[in-house]
Backbone bond lengths (Angstrom), bond angles and torsions (degrees), N, CA, C in turn:
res aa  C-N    CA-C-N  psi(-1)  N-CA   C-N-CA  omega(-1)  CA-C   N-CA-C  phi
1 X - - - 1.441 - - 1.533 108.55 -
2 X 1.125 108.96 113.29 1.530 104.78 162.84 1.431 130.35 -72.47
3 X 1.812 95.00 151.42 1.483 91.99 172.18 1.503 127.30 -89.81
4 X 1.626 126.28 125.64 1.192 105.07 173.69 2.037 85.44 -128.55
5 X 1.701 82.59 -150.18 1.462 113.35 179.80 1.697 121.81 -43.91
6 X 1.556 126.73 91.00 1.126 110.20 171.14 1.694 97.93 107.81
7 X 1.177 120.44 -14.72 1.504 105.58 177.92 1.171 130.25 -43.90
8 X 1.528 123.24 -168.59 1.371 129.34 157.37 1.359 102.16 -84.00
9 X 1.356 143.87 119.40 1.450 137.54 161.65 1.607 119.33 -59.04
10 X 1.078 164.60 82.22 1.621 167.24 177.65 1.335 126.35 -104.77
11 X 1.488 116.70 134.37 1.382 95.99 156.89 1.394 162.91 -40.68
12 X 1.784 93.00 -26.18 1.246 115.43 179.88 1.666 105.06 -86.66
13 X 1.713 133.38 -19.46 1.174 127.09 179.40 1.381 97.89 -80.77
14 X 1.249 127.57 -47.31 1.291 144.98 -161.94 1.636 96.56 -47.63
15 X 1.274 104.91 -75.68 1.908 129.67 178.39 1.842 101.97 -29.24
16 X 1.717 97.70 -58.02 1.435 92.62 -174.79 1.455 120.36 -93.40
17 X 1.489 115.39 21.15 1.976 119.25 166.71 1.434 90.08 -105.06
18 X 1.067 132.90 -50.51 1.360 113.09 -153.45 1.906 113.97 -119.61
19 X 1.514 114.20 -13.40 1.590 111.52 159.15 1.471 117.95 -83.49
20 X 1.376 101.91 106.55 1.902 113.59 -173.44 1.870 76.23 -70.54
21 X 1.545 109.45 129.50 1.406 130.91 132.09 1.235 165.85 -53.99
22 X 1.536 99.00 -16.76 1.414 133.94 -168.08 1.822 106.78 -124.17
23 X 1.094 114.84 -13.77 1.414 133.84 155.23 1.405 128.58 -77.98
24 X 0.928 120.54 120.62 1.905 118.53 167.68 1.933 95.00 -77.67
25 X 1.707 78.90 126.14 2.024 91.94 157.81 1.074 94.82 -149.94
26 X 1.910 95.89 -164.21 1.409 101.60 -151.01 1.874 98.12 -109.23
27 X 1.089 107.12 20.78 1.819 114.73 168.97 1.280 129.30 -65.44
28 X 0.970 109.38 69.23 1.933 106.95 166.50 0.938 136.95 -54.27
29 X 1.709 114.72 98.35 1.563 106.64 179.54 1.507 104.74 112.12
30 X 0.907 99.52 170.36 1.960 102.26 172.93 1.648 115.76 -83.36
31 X 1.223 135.92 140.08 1.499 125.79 162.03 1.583 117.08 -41.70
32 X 1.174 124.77 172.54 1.620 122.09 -177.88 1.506 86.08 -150.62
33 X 1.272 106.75 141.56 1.823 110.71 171.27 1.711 95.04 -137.38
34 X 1.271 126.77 83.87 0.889 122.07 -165.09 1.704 91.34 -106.71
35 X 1.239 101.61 121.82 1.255 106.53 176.49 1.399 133.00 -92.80
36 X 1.764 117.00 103.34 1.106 112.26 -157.40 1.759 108.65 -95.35
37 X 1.429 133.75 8.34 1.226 146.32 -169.55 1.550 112.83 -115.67
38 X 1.373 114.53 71.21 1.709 99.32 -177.40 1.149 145.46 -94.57
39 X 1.636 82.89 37.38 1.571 97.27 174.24 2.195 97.67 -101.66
40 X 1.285 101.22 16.96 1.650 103.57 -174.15 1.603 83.03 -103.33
41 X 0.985 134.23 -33.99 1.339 125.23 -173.48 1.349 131.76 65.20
42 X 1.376 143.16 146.51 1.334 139.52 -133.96 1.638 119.54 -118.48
43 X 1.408 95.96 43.91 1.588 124.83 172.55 1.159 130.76 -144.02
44 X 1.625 122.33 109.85 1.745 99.18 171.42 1.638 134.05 -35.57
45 X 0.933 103.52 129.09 1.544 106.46 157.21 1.269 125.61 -87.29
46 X 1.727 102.58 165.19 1.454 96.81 159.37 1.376 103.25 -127.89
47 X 1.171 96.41 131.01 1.779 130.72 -169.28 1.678 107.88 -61.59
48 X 1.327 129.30 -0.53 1.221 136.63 174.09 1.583 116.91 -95.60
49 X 1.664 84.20 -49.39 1.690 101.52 175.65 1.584 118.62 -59.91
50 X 1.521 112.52 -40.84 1.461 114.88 169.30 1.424 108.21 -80.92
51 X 0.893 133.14 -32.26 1.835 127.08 160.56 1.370 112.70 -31.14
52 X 1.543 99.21 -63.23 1.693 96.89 175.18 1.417 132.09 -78.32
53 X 1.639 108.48 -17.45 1.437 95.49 169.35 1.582 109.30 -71.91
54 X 1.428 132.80 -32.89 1.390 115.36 -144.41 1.828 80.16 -100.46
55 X 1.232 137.60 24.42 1.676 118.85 175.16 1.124 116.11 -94.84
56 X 1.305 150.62 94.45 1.713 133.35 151.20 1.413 108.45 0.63
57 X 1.370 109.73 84.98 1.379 115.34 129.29 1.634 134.73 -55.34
58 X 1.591 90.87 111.93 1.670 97.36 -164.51 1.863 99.41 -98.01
59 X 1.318 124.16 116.71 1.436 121.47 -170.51 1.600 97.67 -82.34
60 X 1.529 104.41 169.81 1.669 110.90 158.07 1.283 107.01 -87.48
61 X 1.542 103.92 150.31 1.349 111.51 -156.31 1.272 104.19 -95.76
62 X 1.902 114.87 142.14 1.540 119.83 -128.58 1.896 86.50 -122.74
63 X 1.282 105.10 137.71 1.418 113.48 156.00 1.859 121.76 -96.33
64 X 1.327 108.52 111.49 1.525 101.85 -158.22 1.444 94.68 -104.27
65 X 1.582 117.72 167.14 1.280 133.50 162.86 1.612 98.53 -129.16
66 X 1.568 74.96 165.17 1.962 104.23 -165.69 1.579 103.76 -37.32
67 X 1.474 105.47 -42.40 1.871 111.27 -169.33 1.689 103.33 -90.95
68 X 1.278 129.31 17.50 0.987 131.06 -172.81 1.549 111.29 -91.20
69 X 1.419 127.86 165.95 1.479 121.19 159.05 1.701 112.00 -148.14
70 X 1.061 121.09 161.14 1.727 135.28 -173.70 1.369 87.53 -78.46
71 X 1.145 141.87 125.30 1.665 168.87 101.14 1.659 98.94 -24.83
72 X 1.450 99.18 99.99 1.522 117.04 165.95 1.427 105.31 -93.03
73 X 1.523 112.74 133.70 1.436 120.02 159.31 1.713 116.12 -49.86
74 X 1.125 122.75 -163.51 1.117 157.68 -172.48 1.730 135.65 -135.15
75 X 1.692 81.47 -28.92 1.889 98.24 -166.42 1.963 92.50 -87.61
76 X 1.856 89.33 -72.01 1.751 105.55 -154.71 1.683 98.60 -74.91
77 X 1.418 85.18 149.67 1.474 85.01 -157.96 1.975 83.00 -115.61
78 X 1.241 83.44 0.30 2.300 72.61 153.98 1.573 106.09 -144.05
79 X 1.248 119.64 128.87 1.398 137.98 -177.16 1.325 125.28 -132.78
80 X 1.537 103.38 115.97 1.515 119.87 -165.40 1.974 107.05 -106.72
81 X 1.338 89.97 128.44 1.799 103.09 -156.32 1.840 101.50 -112.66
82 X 1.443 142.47 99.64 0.939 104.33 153.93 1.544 141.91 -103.47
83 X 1.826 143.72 116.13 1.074 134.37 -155.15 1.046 121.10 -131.41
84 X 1.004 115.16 156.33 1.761 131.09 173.35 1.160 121.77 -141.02
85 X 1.468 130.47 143.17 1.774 135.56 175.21 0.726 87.45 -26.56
86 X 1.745 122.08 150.85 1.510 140.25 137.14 2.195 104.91 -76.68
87 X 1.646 101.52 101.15 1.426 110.89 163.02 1.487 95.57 85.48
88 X 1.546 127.21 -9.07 1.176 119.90 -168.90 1.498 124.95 -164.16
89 X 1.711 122.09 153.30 1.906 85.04 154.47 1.332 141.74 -46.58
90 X 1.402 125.63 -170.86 1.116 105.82 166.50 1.690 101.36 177.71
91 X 1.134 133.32 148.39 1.381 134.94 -163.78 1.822 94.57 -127.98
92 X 1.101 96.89 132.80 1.390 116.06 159.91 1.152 134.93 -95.51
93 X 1.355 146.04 116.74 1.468 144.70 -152.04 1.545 110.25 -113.16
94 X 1.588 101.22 -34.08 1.227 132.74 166.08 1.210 125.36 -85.24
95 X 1.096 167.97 3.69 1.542 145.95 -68.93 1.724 101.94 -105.93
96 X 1.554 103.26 -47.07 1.711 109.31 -161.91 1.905 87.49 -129.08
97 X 1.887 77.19 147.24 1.618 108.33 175.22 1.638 97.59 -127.11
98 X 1.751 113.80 149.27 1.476 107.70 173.47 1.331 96.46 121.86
99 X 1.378 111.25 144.62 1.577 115.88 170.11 1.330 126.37 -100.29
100 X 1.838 123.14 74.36 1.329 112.23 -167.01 1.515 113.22 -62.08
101 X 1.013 99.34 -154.80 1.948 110.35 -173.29 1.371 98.09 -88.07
102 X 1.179 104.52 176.72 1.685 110.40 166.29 2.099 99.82 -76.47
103 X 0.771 133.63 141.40 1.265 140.89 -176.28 1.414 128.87 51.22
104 X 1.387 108.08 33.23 1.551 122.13 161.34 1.186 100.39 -59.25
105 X 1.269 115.99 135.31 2.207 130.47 163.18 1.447 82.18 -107.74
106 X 1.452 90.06 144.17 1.704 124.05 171.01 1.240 88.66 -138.02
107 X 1.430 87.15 135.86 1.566 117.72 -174.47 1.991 99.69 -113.92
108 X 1.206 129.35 125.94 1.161 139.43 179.82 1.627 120.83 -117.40
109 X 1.229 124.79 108.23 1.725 131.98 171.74 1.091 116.83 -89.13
110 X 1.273 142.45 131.98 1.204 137.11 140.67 1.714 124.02 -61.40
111 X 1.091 118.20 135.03 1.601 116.85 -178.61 1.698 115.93 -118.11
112 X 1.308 111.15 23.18 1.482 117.68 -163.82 1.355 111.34 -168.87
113 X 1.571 129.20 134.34 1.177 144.75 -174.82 1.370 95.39 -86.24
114 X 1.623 117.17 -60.50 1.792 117.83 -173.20 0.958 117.25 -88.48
115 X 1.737 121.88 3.49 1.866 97.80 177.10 1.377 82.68 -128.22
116 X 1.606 151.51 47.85 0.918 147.19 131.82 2.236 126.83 22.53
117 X 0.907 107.45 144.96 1.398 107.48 176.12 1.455 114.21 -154.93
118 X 1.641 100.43 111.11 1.610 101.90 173.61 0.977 107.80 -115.48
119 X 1.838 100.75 165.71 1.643 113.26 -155.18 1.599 85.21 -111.31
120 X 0.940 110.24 143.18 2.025 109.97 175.52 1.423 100.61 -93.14
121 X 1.339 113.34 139.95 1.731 122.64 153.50 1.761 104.78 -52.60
122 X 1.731 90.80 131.18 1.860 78.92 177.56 1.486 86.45 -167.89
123 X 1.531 107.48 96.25 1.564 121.56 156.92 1.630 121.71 -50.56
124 X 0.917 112.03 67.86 1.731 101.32 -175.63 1.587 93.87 -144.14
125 X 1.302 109.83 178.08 1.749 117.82 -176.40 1.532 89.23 -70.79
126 X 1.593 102.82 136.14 1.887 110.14 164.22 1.609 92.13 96.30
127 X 1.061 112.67 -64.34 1.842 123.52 177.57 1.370 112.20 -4.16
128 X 1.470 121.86 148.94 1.513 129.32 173.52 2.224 96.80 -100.63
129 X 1.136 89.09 105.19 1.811 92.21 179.60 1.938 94.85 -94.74
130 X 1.362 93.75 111.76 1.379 122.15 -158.60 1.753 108.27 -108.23
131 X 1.291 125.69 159.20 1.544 129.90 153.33 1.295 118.30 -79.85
132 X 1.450 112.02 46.38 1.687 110.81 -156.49 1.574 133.75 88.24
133 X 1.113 124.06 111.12 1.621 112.98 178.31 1.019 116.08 -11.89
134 X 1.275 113.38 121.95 1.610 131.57 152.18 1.531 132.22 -69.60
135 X 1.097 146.31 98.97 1.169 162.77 155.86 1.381 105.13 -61.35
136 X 1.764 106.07 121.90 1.581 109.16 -177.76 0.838 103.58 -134.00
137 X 2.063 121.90 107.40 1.140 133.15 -167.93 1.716 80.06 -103.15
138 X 2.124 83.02 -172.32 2.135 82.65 -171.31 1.792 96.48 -82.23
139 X 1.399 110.78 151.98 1.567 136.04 -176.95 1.373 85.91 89.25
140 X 1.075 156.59 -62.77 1.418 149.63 -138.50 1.582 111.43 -47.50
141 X 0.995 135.98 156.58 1.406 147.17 -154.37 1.653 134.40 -148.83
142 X 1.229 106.05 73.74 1.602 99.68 179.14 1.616 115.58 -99.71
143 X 1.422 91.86 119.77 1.418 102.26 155.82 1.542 151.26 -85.79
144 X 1.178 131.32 114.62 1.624 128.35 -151.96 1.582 104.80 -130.36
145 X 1.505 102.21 143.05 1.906 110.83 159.06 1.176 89.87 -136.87
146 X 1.508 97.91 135.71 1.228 132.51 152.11 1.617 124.16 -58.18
147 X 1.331 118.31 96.48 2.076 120.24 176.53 1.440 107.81 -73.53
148 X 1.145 126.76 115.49 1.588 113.78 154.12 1.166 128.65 -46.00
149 X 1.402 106.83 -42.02 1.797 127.11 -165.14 1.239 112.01 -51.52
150 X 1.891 98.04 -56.48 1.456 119.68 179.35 1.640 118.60 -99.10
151 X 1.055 111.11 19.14 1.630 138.27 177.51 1.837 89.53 13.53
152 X 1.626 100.17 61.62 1.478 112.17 158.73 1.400 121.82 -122.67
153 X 0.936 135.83 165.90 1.892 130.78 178.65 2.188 80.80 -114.63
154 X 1.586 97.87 105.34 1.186 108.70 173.68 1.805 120.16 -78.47
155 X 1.135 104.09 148.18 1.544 96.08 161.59 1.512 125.99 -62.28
156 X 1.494 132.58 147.55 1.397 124.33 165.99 1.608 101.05 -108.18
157 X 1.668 117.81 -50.04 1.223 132.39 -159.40 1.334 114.55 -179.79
158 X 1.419 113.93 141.82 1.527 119.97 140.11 1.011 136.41 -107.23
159 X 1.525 126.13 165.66 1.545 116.44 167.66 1.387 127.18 -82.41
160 X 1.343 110.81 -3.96 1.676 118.78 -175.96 1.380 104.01 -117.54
């Protein structure tokens, strides 16, 4: 069995990818991968794939309308957004489309005093469960994680 992406890691896979059998060496005994760190966890990775989940993804900064919504990745499991109304305020009821991870943070800027963009409190599945509507003038700052459990985009913080 080979090892790739996501396996079970074992001694016994380990023994049979990399101890040739049909060769005489100088290995005594079987390999042991006894894993004493379990926060490394008991699957290969691939070292690209966790690169990109744990990087700030920085988006281009989006002009939204009322029927519009934030397009969450899938990969980065932190995503930095900056937006403002397109021509106007504008309230979002909806805000984000996309299936992030369980504990993606989205990071949210405001870039505009007059075309403003608020996020509505909205307890429902997908919903942003908020300290009250958010209003995102420019510098303003909302912080969000996404729960699987509670399949809400939670509050962390704002700056206002």
């Amino acid at each position: 069995m080979p090892i790739t992406a996501n396996s079970p890691l074992s001694s016994s896979t380990a023994n049979d990818t990399f101890v040739d059998r049909t060769v005489d060496t100088s290995t005594i005994g079987r390999l042991s991968l006894l894993n004493t760190l379990p926060e490394s966890g008991g699957t290969i990775a691939n070292p690209q794939q966790r690169i990109n989940e744990n990087t700030l993804k920085i988006n281009p900064a989006i002009s939204l309308l009322a029927s519009e919504s934030i397009a969450l990745d899938d990969v980065h499991k932190r995503q930095y957004f900056r937006i403002e109304g397109n021509l106007t305020s504008v309230t979002l009821l909806t805000p984000f489309t996309g299936s992030p991870k369980d504990g993606t943070e989205i990071i949210l800027v405001g870039t505009s005093d007059s075309q403003t963009v608020t996020i509505s409190q909205s307890d429902t599945a997908g919903g942003t469960f908020l300290n009250g509507d958010a209003t995102l003038k420019r510098g303003y700052m909302l912080h969000l994680i996404y729960d699987d459990v509670l399949d809400r985009i939670l509050e962390i913080g704002r700056n206002f």
